[in-house]
N, C-alpha and C positions, 0 to 999 in steps of 0.2 A: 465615534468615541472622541472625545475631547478631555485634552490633559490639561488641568491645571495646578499651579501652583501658588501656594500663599503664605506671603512671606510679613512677618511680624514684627515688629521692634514696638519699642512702648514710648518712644521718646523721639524727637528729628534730631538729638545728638547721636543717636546709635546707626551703625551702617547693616543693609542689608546685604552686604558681599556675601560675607561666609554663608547665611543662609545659601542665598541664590548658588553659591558653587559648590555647595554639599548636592543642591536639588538636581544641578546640572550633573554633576557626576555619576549619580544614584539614576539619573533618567537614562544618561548612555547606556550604562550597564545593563539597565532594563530595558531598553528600546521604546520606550515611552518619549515619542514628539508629536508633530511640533508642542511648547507647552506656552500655556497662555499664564503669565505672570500676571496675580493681584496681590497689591503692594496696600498695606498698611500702618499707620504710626499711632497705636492705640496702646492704653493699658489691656494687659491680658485679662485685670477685672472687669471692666466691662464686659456686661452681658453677650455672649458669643450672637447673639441673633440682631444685635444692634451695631455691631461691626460689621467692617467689609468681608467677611467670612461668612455671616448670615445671610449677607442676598447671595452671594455665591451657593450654599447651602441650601436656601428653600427657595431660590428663583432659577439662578443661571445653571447650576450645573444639573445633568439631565442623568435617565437611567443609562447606564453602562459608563458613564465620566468615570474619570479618574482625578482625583484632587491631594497632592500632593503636600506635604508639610516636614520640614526640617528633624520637628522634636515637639512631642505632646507638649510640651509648652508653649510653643507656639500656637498652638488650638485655643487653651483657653490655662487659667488658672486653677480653675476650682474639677472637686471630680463630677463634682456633679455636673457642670457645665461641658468637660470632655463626654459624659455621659450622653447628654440631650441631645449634642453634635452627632455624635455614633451610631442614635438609632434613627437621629434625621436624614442619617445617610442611608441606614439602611433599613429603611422605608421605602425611600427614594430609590434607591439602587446604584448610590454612587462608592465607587471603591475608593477607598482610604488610603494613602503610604504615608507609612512613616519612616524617614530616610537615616536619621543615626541607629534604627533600630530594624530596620532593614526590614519591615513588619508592613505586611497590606492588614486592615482591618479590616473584618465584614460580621456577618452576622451568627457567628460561629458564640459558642459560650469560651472557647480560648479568648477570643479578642475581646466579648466583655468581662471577663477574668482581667483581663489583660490594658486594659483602658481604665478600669475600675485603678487596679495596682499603679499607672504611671500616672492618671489622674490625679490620684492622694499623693503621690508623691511630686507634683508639680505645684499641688497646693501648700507641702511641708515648705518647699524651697521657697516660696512666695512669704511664709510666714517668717522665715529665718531669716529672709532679706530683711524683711517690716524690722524683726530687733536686731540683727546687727547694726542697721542705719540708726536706728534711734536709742542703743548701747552707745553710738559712736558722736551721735548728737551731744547727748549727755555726756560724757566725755570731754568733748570741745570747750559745754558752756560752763561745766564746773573747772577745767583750766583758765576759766576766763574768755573764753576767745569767743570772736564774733560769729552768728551765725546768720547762714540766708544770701542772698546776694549781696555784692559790693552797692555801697551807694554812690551814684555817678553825682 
């Protein structure tokens, strides 16, 4: 068995500490080592199977793996896309954690009850981002002020 983890951010301004030491924590406790860290700096819209989560998913990680993750957001954005991931796992036979929610997934109808419900809800937040930034956009440019980067 082989533990991994995979770790998200959407931008190389964002840091993956907190993830990696939520994962670490949640491993002690569980006895899950050593763990193999894959490290990505991707939008979470991008297609889950086009990211470094998709060769982990239908190449690298094998039956009985474990693959590790922070927070259903971190998987993907949309529910449908944490959906495709869930039954690619399990298909595959690879076990799921999810560490803020202290939740192994498998192929139970609780955890797709349960993937469905945090998927749509990873999607609401993605959507709320989209208009507070761009409430906040519009705001800027109707006070006048510039937008976009500095010009050097």
């Amino acid at each position: 068995m082989v533990i991994y983890a995979y770790l998200r951010v959407s931008s190389d301004r964002q840091d993956l500490h907190n993830q990696r030491h939520g994962i670490l924590e949640y491993a002690n406790i569980h006895a899950l080592s050593p763990i193999q860290f894959i490290e990505d700096t991707v939008s979470g819209r991008e297609k889950w199977s086009e990211r470094g989560v998709g060769q982990l998913l239908t190449q690298t990680a094998l039956e009985s793996d474990v693959v590790i993750f922070s927070e259903v957001s971190r998987m993907a954005r949309s529910t449908l896309q944490v959906l495709e991931m869930l039954e690619c796992c399990v298909r595959r036979g690879i076990n799921v954690h999810i560490v803020k929610l202290g939740m192994v997934l498998d192929d139970s109808m609780q955890s797709r009850i349960t993937a469905t419900v945090l998927g749509l809800a990873a999607e609401i937040e993605r959507e709320l981002i989209v208009l507070r930034t761009t409430e906040a956009l519009a705001k800027r440019k109707a006070e006048g002020k510039t937008l976009g980067r500095p010009h050097r």
